[in-house]
DOLOSE-300299 format. One line per 2 residues: number of its first residue (from 1); for each residue x, y negated, z negated of C-alpha. Coordinates in Angstrom, 2 decimals, padded with zeros to 5 digits. Example, Ala and Ser with C-alpha at 12.3 -4.5 7.8 and 13.67 -1.06 7.14 Angstrom:
2
1> 012.30:004.50:-007.80 ~ 013.67:001.06:-007.14
END
This chain:
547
1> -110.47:-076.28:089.86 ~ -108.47:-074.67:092.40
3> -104.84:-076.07:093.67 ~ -107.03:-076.75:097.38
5> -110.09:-078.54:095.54 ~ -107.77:-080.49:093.97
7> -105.31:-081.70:096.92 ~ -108.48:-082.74:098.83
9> -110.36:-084.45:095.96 ~ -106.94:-086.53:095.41
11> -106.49:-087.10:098.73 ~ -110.46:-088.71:099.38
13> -109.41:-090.94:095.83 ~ -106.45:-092.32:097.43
15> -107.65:-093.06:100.89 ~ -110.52:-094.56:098.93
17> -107.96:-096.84:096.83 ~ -106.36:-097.47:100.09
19> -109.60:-098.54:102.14 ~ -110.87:-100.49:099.57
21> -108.07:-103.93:099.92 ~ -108.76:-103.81:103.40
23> -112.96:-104.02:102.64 ~ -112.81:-106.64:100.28
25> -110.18:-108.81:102.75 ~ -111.86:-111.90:103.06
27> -115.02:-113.51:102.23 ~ -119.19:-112.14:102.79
29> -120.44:-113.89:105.40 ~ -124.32:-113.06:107.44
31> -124.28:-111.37:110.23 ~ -124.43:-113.98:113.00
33> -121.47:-116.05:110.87 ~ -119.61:-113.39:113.16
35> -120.47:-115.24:116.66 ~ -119.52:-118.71:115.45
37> -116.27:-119.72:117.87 ~ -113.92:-120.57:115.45
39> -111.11:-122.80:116.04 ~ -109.87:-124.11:119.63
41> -106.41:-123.25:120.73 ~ -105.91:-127.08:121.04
43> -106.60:-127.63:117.65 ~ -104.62:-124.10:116.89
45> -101.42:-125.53:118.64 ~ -101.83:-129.07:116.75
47> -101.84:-127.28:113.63 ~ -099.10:-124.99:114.53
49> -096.76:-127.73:115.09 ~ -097.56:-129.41:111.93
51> -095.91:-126.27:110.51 ~ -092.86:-125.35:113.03
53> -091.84:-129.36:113.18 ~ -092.19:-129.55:109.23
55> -090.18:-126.69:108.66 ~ -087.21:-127.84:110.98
57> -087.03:-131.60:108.72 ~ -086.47:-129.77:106.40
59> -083.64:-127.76:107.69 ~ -085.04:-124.59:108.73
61> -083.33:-123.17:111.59 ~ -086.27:-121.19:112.75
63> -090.14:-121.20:112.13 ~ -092.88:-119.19:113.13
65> -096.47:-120.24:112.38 ~ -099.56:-117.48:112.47
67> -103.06:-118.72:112.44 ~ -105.53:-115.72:111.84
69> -109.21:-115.53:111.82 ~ -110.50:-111.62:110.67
71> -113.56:-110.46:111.79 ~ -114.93:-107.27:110.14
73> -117.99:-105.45:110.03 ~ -118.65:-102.13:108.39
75> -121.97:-099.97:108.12 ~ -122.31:-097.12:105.73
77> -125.23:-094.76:105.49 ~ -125.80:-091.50:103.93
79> -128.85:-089.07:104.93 ~ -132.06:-091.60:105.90
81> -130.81:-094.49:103.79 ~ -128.89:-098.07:104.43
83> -126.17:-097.25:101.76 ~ -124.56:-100.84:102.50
85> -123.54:-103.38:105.58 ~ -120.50:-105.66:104.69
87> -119.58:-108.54:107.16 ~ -116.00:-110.44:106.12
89> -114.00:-113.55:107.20 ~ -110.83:-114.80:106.26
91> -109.33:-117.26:107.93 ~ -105.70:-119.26:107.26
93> -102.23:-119.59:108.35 ~ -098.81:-117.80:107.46
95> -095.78:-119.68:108.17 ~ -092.26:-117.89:107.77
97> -088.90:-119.69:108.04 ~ -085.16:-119.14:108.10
99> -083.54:-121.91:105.94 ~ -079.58:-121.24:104.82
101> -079.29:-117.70:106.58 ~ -082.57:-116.63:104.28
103> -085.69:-115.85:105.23 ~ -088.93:-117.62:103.22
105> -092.49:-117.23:103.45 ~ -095.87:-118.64:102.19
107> -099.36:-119.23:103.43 ~ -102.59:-121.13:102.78
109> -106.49:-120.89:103.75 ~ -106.14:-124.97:103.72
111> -105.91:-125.43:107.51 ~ -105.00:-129.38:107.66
113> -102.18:-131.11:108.11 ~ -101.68:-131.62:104.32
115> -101.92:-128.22:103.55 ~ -099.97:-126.46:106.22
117> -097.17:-129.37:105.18 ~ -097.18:-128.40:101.69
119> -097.32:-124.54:102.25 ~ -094.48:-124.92:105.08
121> -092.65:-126.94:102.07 ~ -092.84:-124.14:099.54
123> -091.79:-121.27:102.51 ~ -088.38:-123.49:102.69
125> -088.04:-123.74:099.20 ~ -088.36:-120.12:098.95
127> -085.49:-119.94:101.85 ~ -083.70:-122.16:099.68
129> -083.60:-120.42:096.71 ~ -083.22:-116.51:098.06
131> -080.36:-117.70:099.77 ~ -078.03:-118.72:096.78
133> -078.22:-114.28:096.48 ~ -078.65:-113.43:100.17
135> -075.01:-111.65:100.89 ~ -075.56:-111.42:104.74
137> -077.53:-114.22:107.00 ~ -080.52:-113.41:109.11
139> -079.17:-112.41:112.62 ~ -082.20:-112.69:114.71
141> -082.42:-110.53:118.20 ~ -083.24:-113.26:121.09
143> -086.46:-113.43:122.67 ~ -087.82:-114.75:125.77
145> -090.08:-118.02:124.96 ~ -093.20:-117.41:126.78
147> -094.80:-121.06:126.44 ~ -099.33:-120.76:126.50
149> -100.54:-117.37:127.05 ~ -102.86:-115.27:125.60
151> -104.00:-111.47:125.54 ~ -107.57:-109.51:124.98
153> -108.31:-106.20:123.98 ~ -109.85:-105.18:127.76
155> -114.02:-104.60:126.26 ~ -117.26:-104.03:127.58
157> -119.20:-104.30:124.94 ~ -118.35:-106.78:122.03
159> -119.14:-105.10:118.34 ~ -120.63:-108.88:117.16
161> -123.46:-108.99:119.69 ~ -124.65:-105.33:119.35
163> -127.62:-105.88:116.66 ~ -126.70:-104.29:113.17
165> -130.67:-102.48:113.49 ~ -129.19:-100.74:116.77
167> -125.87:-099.69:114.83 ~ -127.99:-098.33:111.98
169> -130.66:-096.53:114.31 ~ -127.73:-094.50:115.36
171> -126.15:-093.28:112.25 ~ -129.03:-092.53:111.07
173> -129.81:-090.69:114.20 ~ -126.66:-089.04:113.82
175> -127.64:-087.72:109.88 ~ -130.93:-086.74:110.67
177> -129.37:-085.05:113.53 ~ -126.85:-082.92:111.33
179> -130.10:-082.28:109.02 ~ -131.66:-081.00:111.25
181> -129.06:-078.52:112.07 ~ -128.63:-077.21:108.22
183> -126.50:-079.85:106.94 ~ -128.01:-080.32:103.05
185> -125.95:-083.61:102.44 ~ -124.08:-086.36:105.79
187> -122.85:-089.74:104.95 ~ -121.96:-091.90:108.19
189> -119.92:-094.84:108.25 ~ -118.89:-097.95:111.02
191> -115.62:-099.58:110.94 ~ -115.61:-102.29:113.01
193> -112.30:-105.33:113.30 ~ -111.78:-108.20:115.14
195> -108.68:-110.20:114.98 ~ -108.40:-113.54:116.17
197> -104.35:-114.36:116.13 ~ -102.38:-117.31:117.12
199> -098.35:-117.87:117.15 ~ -096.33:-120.46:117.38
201> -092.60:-120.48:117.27 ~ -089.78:-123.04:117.08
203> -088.41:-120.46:120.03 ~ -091.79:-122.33:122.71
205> -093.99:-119.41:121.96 ~ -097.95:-120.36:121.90
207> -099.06:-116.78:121.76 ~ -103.49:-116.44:121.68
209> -104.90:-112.67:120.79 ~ -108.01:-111.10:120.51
211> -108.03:-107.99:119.14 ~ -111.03:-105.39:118.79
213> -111.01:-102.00:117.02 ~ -114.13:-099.58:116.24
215> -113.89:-096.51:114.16 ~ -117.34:-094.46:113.84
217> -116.96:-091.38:111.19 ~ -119.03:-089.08:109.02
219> -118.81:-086.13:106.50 ~ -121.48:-083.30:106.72
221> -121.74:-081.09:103.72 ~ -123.58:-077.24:103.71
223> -124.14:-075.54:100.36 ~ -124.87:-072.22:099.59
225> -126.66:-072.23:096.39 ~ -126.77:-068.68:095.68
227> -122.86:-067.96:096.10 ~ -122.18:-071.35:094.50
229> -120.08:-072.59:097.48 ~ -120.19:-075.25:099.69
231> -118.14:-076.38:102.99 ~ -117.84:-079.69:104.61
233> -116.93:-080.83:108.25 ~ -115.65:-084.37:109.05
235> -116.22:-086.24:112.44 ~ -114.13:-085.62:115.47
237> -114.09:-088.80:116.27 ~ -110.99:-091.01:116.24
239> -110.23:-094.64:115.45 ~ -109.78:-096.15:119.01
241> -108.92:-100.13:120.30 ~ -112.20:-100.00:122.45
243> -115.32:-102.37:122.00 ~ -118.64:-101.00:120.84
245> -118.78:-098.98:124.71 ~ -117.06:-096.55:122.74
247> -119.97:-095.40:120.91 ~ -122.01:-094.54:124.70
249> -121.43:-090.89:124.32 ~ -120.75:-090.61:128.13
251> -120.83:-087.24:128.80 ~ -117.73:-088.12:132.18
253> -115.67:-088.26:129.16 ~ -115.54:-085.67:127.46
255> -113.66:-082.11:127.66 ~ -115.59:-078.67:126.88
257> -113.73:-076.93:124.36 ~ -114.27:-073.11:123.13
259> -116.87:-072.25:120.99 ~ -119.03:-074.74:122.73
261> -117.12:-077.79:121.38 ~ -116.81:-080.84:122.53
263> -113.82:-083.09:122.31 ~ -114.06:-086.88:122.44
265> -111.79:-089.11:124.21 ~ -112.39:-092.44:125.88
267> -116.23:-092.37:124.63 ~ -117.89:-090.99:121.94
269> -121.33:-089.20:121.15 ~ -121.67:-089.31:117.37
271> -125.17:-087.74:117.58 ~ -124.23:-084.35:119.21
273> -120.70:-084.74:116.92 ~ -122.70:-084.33:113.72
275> -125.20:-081.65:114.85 ~ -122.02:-079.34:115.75
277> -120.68:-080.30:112.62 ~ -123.57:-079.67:110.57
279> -123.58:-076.08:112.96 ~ -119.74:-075.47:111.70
281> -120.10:-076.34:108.19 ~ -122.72:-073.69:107.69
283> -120.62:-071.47:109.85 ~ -117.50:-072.22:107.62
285> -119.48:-070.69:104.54 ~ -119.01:-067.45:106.00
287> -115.81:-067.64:107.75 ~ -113.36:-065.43:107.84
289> -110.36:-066.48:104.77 ~ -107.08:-066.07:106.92
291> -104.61:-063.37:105.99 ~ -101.22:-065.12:105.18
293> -098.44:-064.41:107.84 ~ -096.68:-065.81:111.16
295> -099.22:-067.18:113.69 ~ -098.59:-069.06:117.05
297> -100.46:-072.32:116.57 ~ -102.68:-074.00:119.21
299> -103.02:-077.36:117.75 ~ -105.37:-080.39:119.41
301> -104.50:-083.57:119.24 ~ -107.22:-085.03:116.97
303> -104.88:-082.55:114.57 ~ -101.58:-083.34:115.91
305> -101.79:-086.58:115.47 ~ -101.97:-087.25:112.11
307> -098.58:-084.32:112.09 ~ -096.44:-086.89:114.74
309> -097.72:-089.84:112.36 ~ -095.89:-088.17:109.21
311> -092.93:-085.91:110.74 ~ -092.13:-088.58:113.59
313> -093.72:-092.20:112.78 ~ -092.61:-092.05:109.62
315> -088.89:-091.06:109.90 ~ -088.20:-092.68:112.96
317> -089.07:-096.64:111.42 ~ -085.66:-098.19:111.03
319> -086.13:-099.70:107.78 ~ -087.44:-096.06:106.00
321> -084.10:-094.71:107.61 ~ -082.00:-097.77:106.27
323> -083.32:-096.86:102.64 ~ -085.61:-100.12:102.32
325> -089.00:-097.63:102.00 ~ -087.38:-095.96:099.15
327> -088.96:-097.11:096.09 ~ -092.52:-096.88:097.78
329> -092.52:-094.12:100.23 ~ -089.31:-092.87:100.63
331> -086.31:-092.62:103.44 ~ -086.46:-090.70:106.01
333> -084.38:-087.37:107.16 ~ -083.37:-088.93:110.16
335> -080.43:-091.02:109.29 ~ -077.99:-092.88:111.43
337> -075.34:-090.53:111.85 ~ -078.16:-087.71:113.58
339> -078.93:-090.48:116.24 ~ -075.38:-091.82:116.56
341> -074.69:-087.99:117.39 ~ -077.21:-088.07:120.48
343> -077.34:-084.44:120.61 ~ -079.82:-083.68:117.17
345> -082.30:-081.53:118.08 ~ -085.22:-083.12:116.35
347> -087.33:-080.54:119.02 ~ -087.48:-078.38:121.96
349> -086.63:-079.84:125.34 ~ -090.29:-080.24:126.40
351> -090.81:-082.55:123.31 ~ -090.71:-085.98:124.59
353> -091.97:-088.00:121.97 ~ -092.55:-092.06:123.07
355> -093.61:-095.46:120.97 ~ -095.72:-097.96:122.98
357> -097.64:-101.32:122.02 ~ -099.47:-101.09:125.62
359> -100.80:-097.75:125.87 ~ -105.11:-099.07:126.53
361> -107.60:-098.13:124.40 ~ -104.67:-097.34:121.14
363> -105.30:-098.90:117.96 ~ -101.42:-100.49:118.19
365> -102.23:-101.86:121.52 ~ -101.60:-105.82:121.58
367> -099.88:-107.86:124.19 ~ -097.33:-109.96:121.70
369> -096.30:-108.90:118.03 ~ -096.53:-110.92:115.52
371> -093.07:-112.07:116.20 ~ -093.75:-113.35:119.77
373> -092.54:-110.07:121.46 ~ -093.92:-109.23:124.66
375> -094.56:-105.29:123.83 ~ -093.68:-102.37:125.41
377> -093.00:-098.79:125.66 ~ -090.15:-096.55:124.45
379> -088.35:-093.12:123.56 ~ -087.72:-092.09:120.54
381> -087.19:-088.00:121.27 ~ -086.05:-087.70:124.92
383> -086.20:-083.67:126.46 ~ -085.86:-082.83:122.03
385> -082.89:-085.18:121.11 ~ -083.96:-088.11:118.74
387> -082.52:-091.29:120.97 ~ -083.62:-094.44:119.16
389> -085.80:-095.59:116.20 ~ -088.55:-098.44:115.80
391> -086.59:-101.72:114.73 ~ -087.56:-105.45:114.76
393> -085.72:-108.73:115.48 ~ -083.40:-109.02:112.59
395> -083.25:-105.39:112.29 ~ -081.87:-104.20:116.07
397> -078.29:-105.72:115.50 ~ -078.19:-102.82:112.77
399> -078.17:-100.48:115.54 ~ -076.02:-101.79:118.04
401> -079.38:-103.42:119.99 ~ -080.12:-106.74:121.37
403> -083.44:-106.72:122.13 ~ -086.46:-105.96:119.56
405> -088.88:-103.26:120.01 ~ -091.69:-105.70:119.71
407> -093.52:-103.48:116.51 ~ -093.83:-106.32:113.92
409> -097.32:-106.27:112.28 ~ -099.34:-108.32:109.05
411> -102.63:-107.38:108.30 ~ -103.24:-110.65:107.82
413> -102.37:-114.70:107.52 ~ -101.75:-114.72:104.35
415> -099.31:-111.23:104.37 ~ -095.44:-111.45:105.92
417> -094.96:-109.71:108.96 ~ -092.86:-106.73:108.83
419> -091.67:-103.88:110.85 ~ -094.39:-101.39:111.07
421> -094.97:-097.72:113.20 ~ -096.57:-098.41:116.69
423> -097.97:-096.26:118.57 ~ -096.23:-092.56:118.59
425> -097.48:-090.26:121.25 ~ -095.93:-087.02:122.70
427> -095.91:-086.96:126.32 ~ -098.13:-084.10:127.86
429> -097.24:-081.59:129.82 ~ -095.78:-081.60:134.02
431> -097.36:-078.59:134.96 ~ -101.23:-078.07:135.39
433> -102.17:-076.17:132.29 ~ -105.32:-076.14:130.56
435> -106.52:-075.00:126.56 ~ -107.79:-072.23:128.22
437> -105.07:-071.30:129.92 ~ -103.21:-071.88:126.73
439> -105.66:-069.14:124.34 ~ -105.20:-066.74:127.21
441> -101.54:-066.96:126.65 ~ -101.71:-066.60:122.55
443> -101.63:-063.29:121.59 ~ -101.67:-063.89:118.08
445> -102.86:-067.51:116.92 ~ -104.82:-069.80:115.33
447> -106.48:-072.77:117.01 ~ -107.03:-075.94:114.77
449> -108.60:-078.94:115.37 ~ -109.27:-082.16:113.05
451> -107.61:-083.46:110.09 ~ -107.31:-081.86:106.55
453> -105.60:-082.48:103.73 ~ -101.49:-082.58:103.97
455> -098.52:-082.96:101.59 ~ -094.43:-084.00:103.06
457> -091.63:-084.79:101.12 ~ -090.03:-088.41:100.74
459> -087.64:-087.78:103.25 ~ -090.41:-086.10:106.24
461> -088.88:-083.34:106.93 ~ -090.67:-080.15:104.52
463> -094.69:-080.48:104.56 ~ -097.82:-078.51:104.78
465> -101.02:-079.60:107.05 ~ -104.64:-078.36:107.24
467> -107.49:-079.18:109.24 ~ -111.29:-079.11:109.63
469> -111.90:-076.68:111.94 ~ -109.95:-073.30:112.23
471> -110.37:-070.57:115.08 ~ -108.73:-066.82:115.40
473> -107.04:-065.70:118.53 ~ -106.76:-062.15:119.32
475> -105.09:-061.18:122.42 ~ -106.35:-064.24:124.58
477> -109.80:-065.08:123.15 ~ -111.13:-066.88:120.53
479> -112.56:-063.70:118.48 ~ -114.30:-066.03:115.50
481> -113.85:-068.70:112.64 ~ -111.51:-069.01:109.81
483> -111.12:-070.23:106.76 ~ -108.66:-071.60:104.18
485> -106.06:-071.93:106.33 ~ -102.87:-074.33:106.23
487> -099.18:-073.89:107.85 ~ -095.90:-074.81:106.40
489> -092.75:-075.77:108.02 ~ -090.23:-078.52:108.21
491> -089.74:-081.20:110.75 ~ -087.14:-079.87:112.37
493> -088.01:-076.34:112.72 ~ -091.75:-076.87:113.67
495> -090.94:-079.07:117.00 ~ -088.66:-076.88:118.35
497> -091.12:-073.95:117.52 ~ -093.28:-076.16:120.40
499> -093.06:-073.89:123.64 ~ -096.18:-074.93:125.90
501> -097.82:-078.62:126.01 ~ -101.19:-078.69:128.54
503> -101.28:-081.45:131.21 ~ -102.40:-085.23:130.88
505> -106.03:-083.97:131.80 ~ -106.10:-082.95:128.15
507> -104.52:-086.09:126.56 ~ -106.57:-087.30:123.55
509> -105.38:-089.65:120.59 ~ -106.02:-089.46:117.28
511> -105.94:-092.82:115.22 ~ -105.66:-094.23:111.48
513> -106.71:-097.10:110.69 ~ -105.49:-097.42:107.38
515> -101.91:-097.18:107.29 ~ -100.14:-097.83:104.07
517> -096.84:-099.13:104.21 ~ -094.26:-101.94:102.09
519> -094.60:-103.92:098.55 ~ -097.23:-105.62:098.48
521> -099.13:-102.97:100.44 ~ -100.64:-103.49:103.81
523> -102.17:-101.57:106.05 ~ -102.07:-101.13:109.67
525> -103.81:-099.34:112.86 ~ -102.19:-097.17:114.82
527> -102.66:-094.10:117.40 ~ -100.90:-090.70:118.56
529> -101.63:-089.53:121.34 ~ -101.18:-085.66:123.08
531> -102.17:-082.97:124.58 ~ -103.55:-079.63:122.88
533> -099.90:-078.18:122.31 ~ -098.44:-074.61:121.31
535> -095.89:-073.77:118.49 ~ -094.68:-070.57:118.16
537> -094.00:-068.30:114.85 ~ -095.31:-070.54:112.32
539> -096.14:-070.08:108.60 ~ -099.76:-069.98:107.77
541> -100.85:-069.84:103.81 ~ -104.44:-069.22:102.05
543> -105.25:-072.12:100.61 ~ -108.13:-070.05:098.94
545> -106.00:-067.68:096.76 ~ -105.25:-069.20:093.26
547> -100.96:-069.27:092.42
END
């Protein structure tokens, strides 16, 4: 098997391993299980305060309380066959406490008084107990206590009352589609979340959420039997925190890109999507392989976003920087003393890089972390100089802050909530400038769009990236397809290589909705958003040739 086969084979196993705690989350429940109302915030706030007044007679000094109801649904299909639909529910409370200086946690699906009592009982125990080793005390950044208030994902069209035969009509629509077009094997699939969260704090924090996220996808395969090959384009979709209008293929929102592409944004056609891709992957069995060398690099932002989420989520979280990731993912190349410096160039000066909890229609989008923190947005890489990190309540103080960033995330009741990436976006472009003005302006290039697979190091800084779709540029024009193609670089070097971003008109984000992150695991969602952006002079390898 060659080094490529293998990296992408691995890479489908683990995101596979990864995906597959998040499926089983929860108990099978029928379809219309998913309507039923749940609890009341009445009876949510009576519970809560079983917890939070519990915890303080016992001699906590804090409490926070999370009720959680998950909501997921997922279709999968593959050519004109159901392969499986999977509806889940799990439902409990998480209560975390500060007792002694030391933080403790536990959590129960027992949602009475007895059992929040004796689960609040066992997190101040744990307190108890951790703190006889804990060498520092919690110091815990203020927050504003924002009494009864509650936030929704802003939907049209709720995922639980769209009929599972109308979601299955249109992945199948979508493989017969890329059939039609030469694909010889498609597999579809429908992630769709709903998360019903309520806090409560000893701080006067009743905080209700409802959450929504949708993630449509497939993977169309074309074989050539004679040459023994065979070449496979994913969707170009991307995870967004939309409702199921995401899925109404308007064609107001999309953008016409070359080679009679089109790119998705705020709505999504997965029909057309998988007859182009069924197009390309027959295309890609004939492609040109790329010769090795220096190429300027157009890269969209279905592409680039999955390279800010490793060389800029990643090593900007405080507690990967701090060492804490170490034994699970590693630390981070951005250490203290580059941002106590404020003049490391982690990019050029047009590379304004942001983090934001608000930004509408993002997977990280959500009024109130799961610490009570109203959310908001801000820099991390202001005009190329990195300028802060992503930090929580007791982690801010570490950094001379006051005030926490508002990114802390569980993935569910029964996890702790810990500091995790929100979303990272770079900023687009001032001027008015177009991909097509950008191609025009490559003289020699490469234009990539989707994801592939990747490799970084354990500290974010040296990596290599692929994609799905590849495109030549001669002098100014797109002059035809590529192949095995991947670029090399490190962190530092590859954003200041980034000389021309296009304006907001081409602002797309990318999304994953399986982020891995802490012992135990969880996962989390999370965007990146840009514009189609340029980096100059950058190392492109043939995946193709053996070592």
């Amino acid at each position: 098997m060659k080094r490529r086969s293998f990296v992408q084979y691995a890479g489908m196993g683990a995101g596979a391993t990864m995906l597959m705690p998040s499926l089983l989350m929860g108990n099978e429940i029928p379809t219309e299980a998913l309507l039923e109302p749940g609890m009341d915030t009445v009876l949510k706030k009576q519970m809560a305060d079983v917890a939070l007044n519990t915890a303080k007679s016992m001699g906590a000094t804090y409490a926070d309380a999370r009720i959680g109801r998950y909501l997921n649904q997922y279709v999968f299909t593959r050519e004109d066959k159901v392969q499986n639909v999977v509806n889940t529910e799990s439902f409990g409370i998480g209560i975390r406490v500060i007792a002694n200086g030391t933080w403790g946690f536990s959590s129960t699906n027992d949602v009475t008084e007895d059992g929040i009592k004796k689960a609040t009982q066992h997190a101040v125990a744990i307190a108890k107990a951790n703190s006889k080793i804990q060498k520092e005390p919690v110091q815990l950044a203020p927050v504003e206590s924002h009494g009864e208030v509650s936030w929704k994902t802003p939907i049209q069209k709720d995922f639980k009352e769209v009929p599972i035969s109308e979601k299955v009509d249109l992945l199948l629509s979508a493989n017969a589609a890329a059939v039609e077009n030469g694909a010889n094997f498609v597999n579809s699939s429908l992630f769709m979340v709903n998360e019903q969260k309520y806090f409560a704090s000893t701080e006067g924090s009743y905080i209700d959420q409802d959450v929504h996220r949708i993630w449509p996808t497939f993977n169309v395969t074309a074989v050539d039997r004679a040459a023994g090959k065979f070449k496979t384009r994913q969707a170009l979709s991307a995870p967004m925190g939309m409702g199921y209008e995401y899925m109404d293929g308007l064609e107001s929102e999309k953008l016409q890109g070359p080679e009679g592409i089109k790119l998705y944004n705020k709505s999504y056609d997965i029909v057309e999507d998988a007859a182009m891709a069924a197009k390309q992957a027959k295309q890609k069995l004939s492609a040109k392989s790329v010769e090795p060398g220096k190429y300027d690099l157009v890269l969209e932002p279905n592409h680039l976003g999955l390279t800010i989420h490793e060389s800029v989520g990643h090593p900007t979280e405080l507690d990967r920087v701090l060492g804490y990731e170490a034994n699970y993912a590693g630390t981070s190349f951005a250490t203290l003393d580059k941002w106590e410096s404020k003049n490391f160039n982690y990019g050029s000066d047009i590379v304004n890089i942001v983090a934001d909890k608000t930004q509408v229609g993002s997977l990280g989008a959500v009024g109130y972390d799961d610490e009570g923190v109203k959310t908001k947005k801000w820099d991390l890489i202001r005009n190329g100089v990195l300028v802060n990190y992503q930090a929580i309540r007791d982690q801010v103080q570490m950094i001379g802050q006051n005030e926490s960033h508002g990114c802390c995330y569980a993935q569910s009741w029964e996890d702790v909530q810990f500091q995790r990436m929100p979303n990272v976006s770079l900023e687009p472009g001032t001027e008015k400038y177009s991909l097509q003005d950008m191609i025009k302006d490559v003289e020699k290039g490469i234009y990539i769009l989707g994801r592939g697979s990747y490799s970084i190091d354990q500290q974010r800084y040296n990596f290599q990236f692929g994609g799905t779709l590849f495109y030549e540029i001669k002098d100014g024009e797109i002059v035809g397809m590529l192949e095995d193609v991947a670029y090399q670089s490190n962190t530092q070097e590859f954003w200041n290589s980034c000389s021309k971003i296009c304006d907001k008109d081409d602002y797309r984000m990318f999304g994953s909705f399986f982020d891995g992150k802490g012992q135990p695991s969880q996962v989390s969602a999370v965007s990146h958003g840009s514009s189609t952006a340029r980096f100059n002079g950058i190392n492109v390898i043939n995946t193709g040739r053996t070592i």
